[in-house]
C-alpha positions as CSV (number, residue, x, y, z in Angstrom):
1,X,-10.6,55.7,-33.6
2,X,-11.1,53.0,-31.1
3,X,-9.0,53.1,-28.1
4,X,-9.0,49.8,-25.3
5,X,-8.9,51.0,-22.1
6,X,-5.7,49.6,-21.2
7,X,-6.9,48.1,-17.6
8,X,-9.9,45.7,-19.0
9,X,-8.3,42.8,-19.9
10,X,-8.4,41.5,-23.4
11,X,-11.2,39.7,-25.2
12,X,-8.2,36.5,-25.5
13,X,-7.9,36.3,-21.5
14,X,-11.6,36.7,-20.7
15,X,-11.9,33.5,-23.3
16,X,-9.1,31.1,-21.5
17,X,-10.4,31.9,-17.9
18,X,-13.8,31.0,-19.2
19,X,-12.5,27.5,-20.8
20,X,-10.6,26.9,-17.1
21,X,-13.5,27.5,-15.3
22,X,-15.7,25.0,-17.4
23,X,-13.1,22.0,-17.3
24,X,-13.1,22.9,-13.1
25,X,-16.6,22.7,-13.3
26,X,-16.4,19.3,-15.6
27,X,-15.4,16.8,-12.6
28,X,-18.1,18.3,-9.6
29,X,-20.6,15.9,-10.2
30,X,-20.0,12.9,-9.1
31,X,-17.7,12.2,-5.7
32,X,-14.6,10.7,-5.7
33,X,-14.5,6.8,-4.4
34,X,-12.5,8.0,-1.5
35,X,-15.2,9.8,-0.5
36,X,-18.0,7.7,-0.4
37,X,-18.1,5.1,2.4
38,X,-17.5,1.4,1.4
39,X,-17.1,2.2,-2.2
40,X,-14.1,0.3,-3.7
41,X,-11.8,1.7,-5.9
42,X,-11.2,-0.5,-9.3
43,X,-7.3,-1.0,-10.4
44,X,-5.5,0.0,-7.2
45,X,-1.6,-0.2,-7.2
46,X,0.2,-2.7,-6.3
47,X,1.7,-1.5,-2.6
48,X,3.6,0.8,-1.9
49,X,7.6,1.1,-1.3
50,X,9.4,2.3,1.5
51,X,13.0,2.9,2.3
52,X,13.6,1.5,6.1
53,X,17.4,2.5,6.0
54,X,19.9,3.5,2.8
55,X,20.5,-0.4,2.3
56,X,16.8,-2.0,3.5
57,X,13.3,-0.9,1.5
58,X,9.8,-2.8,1.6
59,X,8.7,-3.4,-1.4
60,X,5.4,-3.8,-2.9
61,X,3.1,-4.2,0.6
62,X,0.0,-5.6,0.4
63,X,-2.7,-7.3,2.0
64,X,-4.2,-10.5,-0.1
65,X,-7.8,-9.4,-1.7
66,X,-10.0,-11.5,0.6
67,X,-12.1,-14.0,-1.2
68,X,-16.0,-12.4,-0.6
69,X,-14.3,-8.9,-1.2
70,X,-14.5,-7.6,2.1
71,X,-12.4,-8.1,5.7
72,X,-14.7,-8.0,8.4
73,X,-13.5,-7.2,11.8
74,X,-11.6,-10.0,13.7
75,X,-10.8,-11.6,10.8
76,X,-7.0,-12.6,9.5
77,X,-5.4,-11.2,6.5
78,X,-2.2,-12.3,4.5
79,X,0.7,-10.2,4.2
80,X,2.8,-10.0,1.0
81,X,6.1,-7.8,1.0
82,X,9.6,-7.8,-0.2
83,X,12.5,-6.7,1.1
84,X,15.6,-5.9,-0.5
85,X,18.9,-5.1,1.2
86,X,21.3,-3.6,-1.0
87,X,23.9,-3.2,1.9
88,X,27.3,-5.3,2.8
89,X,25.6,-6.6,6.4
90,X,22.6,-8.9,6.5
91,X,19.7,-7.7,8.6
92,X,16.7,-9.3,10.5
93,X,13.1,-8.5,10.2
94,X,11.9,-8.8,14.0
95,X,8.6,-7.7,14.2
96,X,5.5,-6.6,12.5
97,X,3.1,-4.6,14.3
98,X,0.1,-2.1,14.3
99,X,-2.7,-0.6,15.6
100,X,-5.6,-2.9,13.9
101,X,-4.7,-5.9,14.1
102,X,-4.0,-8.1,17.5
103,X,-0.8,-9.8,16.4
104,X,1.2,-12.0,13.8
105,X,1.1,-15.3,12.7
106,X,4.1,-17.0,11.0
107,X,3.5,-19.8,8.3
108,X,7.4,-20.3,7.6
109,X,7.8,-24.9,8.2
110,X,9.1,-25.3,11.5
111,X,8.9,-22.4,13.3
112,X,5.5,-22.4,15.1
113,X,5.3,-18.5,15.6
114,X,8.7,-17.2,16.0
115,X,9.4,-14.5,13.2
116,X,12.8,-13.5,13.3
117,X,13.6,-13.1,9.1
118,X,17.1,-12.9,7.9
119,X,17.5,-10.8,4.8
120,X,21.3,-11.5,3.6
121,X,23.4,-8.9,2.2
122,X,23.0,-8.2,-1.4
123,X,19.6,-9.6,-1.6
124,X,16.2,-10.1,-1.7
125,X,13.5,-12.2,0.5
126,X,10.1,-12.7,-0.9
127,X,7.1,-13.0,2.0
128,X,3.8,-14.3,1.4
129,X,4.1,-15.1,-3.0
130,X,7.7,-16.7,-3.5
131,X,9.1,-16.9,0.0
132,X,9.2,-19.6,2.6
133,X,7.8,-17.4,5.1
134,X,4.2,-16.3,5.1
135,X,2.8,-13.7,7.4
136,X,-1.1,-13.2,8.7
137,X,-2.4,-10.4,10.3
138,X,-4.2,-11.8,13.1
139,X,-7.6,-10.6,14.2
140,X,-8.5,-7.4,12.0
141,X,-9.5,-4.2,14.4
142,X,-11.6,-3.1,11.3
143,X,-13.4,-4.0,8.4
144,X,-11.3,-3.3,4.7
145,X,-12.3,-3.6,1.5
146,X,-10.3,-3.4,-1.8
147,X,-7.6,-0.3,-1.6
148,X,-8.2,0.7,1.7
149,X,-5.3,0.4,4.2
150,X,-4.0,0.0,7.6
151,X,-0.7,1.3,9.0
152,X,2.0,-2.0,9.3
153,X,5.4,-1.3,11.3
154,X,8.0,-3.3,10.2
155,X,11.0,-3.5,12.7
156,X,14.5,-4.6,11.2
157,X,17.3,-5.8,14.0
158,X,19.9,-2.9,12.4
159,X,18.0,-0.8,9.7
160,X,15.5,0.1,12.1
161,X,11.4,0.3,11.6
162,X,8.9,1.9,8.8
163,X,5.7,2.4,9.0
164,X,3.5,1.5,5.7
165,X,-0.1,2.5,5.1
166,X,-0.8,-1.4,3.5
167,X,-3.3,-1.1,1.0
168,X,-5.8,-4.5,0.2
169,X,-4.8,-5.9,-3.4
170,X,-7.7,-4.8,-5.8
171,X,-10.1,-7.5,-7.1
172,X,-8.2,-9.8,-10.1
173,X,-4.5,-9.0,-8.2
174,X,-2.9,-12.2,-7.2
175,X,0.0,-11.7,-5.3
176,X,0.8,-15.4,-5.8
177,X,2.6,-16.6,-9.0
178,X,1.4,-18.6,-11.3
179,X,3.2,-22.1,-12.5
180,X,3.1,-24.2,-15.3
C-alpha cells in the first residue's frame, strides 16, 4: 500500500503554484508605458479629484492636450477644473501655484490678471470648458506629453490649499463642450 509522505505537498498544489507562476511570467516582456521615457499612455483618465476641505473638492483637473502632442518647456498650458462647494459659506479660489510653471494667466472679461474666484455656497464653478474664467499655466518648467503631470496648488480664501498631480488630457479628450 501506498503511503504520501505527509510533508510533500500534494500533486493539486504543485499544479496551482505552477499556473501562478506562468501568468507572473505572462506580463515580463514588454515594459510598462510609465517606464519608458516619452512614451504616451493611450486612454488616460480624466483628472483626478481632490477634497480641499469637507465642503470644497477639485474636480476633474486637467491640462488641455496641446495641439502637436507635446508641451515643450516655456510654453503655456490651459487649465480645466471644477470646483464644487457643498458647504453653507461661499469661498474664494486665490491662487494657483507650482513648481513648473512661472505663474498664472487669467482669461476671465475684465479682469486683466487678477484671479480671485468666488465659488458660492451650494454650488459649482466650471474653469476653463463651461466657465467664465479660464486659467493658463504660464511658462512650462518642463516638457509633458499626454498623461504625464505636474503638481498644481490650489489655494482657497477659507477651505484652504491642495495639491494635485494635473495630468495632460489624452489625445481625442476635449475638455470643451460641444454645441449645436
Amino acid at each position: 500500500m501506498y503511503r504520501r509522505d505527509p510533508h510533500a505537498p500534494s500533486p493539486r498544489r504543485i499544479a496551482v503554484l505552477a499556473c501562478a507562476a506562468a501568468l507572473a511570467l505572462t506580463g515580463c516582456g514588454e515594459p510598462w508605458p510609465s517606464q519608458t521615457p516619452e512614451a504616451e499612455v493611450t486612454g488616460g483618465a480624466i483628472g483626478p479629484d481632490e477634497a480641499v476641505s469637507a465642503d470644497v473638492k477639485v474636480l476633474a483637473v486637467q491640462l488641455e492636450y496641446p495641439l502637436d502632442g507635446v508641451y515643450e518647456v516655456g510654453e503655456d498650458a490651459r487649465l480645466f477644473v471644477a470646483i464644487s462647494n457643498t458647504g453653507s459659506e461661499p469661498d474664494v479660489l486665490v491662487d494657483v501655484d507650482g513648481p513648473d510653471f512661472a505663474g498664472v494667466r487669467s482669461t476671465r472679461a475684465g479682469d486683466g490678471d487678477a484671479l480671485a474666484l468666488e465659488v458660492p455656497a451650494n454650488d459649482n464653478v466650471y474653469v476653463g470648458a463651461e466657465g467664465e474664467l479660464g486659467l493658463t499655466l504660464v511658462g512650462l518648467g518642463r516638457s509633458l506629453r499626454s498623461s504625464q503631470s505636474i503638481p498644481v496648488t490650489f489655494t482657497f480664501e477659507r477651505a484652504g490649499a491642495v495639491t494635485v498631480d494635473t495630468m495632460v488630457a489624452a489625445q481625442g479628450q476635449d475638455p470643451l463642450p460641444t454645441r449645436g
